[in-house]
C-alpha positions in Angstrom: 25.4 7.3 43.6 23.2 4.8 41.9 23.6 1.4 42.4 23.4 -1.3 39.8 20.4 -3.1 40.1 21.3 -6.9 40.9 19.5 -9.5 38.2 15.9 -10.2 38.6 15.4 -14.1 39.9 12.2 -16.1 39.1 9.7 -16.8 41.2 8.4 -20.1 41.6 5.0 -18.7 40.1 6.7 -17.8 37.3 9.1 -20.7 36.6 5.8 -22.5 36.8 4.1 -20.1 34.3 6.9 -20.6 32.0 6.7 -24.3 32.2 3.3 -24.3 31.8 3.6 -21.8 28.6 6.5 -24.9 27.0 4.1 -27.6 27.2 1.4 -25.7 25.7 3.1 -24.7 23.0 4.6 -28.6 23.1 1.3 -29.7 22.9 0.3 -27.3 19.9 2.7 -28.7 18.1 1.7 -32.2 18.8 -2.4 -31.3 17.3 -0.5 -29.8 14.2 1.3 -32.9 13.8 -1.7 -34.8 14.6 -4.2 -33.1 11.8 -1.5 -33.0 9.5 -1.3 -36.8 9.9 -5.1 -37.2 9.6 -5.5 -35.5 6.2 -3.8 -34.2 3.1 -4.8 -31.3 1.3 -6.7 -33.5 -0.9 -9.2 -34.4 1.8 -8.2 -38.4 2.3 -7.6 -40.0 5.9 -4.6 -42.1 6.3 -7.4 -45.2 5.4 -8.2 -43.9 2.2 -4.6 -43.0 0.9 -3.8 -46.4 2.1 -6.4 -47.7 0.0 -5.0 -46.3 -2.7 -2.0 -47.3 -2.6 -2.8 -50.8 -2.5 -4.7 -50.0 -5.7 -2.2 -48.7 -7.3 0.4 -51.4 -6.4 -1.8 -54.1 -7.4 -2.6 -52.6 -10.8 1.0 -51.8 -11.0 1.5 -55.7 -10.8 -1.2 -56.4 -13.7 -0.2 -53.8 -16.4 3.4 -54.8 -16.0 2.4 -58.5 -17.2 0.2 -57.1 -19.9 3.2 -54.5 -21.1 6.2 -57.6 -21.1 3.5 -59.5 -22.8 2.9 -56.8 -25.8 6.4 -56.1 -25.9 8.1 -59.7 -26.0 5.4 -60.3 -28.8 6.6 -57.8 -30.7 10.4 -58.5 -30.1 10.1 -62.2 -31.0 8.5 -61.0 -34.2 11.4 -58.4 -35.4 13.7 -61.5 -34.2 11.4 -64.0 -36.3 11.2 -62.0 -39.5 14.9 -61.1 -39.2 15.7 -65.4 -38.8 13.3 -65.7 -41.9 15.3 -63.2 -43.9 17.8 -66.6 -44.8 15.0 -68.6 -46.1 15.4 -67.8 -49.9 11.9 -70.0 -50.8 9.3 -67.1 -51.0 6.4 -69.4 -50.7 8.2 -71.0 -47.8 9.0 -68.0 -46.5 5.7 -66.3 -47.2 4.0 -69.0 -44.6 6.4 -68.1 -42.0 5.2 -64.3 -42.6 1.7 -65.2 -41.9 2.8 -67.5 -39.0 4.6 -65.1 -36.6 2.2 -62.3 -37.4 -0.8 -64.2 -36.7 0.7 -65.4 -33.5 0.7 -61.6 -32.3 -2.5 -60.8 -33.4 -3.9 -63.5 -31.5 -3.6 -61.5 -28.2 -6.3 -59.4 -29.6 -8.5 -61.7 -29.4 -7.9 -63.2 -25.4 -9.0 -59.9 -24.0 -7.4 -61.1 -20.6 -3.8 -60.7 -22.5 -4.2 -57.6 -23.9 -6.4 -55.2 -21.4 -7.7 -52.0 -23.1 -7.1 -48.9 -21.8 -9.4 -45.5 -21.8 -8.5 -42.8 -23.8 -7.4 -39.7 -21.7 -9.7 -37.0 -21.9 -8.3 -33.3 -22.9 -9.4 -31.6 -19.6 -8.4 -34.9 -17.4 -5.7 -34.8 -15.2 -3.2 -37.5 -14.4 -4.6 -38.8 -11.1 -7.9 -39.0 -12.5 -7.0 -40.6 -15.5 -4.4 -43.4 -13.7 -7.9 -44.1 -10.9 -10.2 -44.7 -13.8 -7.7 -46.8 -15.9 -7.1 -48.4 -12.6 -11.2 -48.9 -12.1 -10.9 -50.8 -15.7 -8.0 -53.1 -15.0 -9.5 -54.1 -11.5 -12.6 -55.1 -13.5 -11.2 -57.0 -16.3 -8.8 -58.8 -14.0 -11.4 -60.8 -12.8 -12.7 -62.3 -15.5 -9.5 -63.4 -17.0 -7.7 -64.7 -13.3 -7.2 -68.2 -13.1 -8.1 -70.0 -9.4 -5.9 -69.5 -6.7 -4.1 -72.1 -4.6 -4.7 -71.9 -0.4 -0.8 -71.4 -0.6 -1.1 -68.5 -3.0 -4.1 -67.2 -1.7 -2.0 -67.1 1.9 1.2 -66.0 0.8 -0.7 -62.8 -0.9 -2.5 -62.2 2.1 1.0 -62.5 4.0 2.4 -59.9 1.7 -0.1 -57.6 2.1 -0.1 -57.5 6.1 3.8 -56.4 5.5 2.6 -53.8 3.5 -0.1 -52.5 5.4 2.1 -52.5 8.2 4.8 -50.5 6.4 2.3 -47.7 5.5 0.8 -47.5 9.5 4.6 -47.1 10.3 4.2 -43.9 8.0 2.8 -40.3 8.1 -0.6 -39.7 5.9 2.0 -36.6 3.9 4.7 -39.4 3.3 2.2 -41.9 2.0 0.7 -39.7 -0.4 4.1 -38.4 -2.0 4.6 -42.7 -2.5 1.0 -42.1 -4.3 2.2 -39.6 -6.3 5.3 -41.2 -7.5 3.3 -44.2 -8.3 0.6 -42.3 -9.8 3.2 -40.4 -12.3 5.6 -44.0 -12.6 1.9 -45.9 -13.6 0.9 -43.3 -16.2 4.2 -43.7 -17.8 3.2 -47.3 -18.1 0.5 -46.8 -19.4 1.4 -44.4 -22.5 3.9 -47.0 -23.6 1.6 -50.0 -23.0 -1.1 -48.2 -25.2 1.2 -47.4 -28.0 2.3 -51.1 -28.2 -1.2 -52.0 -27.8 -2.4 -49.8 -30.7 0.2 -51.3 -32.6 -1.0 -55.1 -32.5 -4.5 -53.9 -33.3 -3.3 -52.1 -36.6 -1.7 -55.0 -37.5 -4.8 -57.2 -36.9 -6.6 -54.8 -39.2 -3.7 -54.5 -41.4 -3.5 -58.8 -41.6 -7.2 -58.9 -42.2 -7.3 -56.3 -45.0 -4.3 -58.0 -46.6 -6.1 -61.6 -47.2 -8.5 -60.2 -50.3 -5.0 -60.2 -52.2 -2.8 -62.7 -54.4 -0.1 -64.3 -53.0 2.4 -62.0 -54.4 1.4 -59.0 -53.0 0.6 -59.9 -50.0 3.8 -61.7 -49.5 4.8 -57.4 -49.5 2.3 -56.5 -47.2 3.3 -58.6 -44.8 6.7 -57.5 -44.8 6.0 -54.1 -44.8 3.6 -54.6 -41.7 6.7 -55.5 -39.9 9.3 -53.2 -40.9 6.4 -50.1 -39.9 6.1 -51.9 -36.7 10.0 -52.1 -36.3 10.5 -48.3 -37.4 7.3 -47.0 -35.2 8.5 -44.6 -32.3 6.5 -46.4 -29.9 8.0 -49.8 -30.5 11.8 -47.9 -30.9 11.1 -46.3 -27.4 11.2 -49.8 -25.7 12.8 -52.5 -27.6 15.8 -52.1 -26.3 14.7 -52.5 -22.7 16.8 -54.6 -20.9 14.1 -57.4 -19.1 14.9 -57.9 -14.7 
């Protein structure tokens, strides 16, 4: 008769071979985690997609006051020409025409209202676009930026250690997906800043062009500049944006 074999124990050799075989493995894992957290698959370190992000974020910050200051131009200029729609004195009302408008068009010419933004090339993707729209606004917002206060200067400085320390808190993979979402969120800014911005320079264009005629005429012109502006898809998509 056979007997049954009893189960094999460890040895302490191999308990230790074991272990040893854990915290490798442990330890693998740990490097993987550790290159993963070094680089992306685009080639940045954690510095430089930090860096972005604070580019991005601050240019975030500008074109937001340049898009509510194209859009509320336009706004208070349907809500004008709609008030002036009572005033039944046509040379009365023509002067208000020419008022509002040209108090639009004059953001065209304080180029630190109104920044311009590149055309996007055909073969230019989005991040590449967004960094070198970005490279534009960084350089225009100099020259039109008012002096600082210490106060402001130290609050800004304040807010940007909380930041910083937010993204060290984070992985290098983590902080590039926030890149992305900004990336995609700030070139959807800027297609609807452009198209408001396109339409205050046509109707620059359109108010100097209008001036060689009479009176009567023009007092048309005028109002059709609006009404095109009022019907334009561009202007449609965000009028009825409800302002924080």
């Amino acid at each position: 008769m056979v007997r049954d074999k009893k189960p094999t124990q460890k040895t302490d050799s191999q308990k230790s071979s074991t272990n040893l075989v854990g915290k490798f493995t442990q330890s693998v894992r740990r490097i993987v985690q550790d290159v993963k957290d070094e680089g992306t698959s685009s080639g940045q370190t954690k510095e430089e997609v930090i860096e972005t992000n604070e580019r991005l974020r601050g240019v975030r910050v500008r074109l937001d006051e340049n898009y509510d200051t194209a859009k509320k131009a336009l706004v208070t200029l349907m809500a004008r020409y709609s008030e002036s729609k009572s005033q039944r004195n046509v040379f009365t009302r023509y002067a208000l025409l020419k008022a509002m408008i040209k108090d639009v068009i004059r953001l065209e010419t304080q180029y630190w209202s109104l920044v311009e933004i590149p055309r996007q090339e055909k073969a230019e993707t989005v991040p590449a676009f967004v960094l070198r729209a970005c490279a534009i606004m960084e350089k225009t917002q100099k020259s039109g930026e008012g002096v600082k206060t210490s106060a402001k200067l130290a609050e800004e400085a304040a807010d940007k250690r909380e930041r910083i320390e937010r993204l060290n808190d984070m992985t290098t993979i983590q902080i590039e997906t926030e890149n992305t979402q900004m990336t995609n969120d700030l070139y959807r800014l800027l297609k609807k800043y452009t198209g408001l911005r396109n339409l205050i320079r046509e109707l620059k264009s359109d108010y100097v062009s209008s001036k060689v005629y009479p009176i009567f005429p023009r007092y048309t012109m005028l109002k059709d500049m609006i009404k095109d502006i009022m019907h334009d898809p561009d202007y449609m998509e965000v009028c009825h944006e409800v302002d924080p």
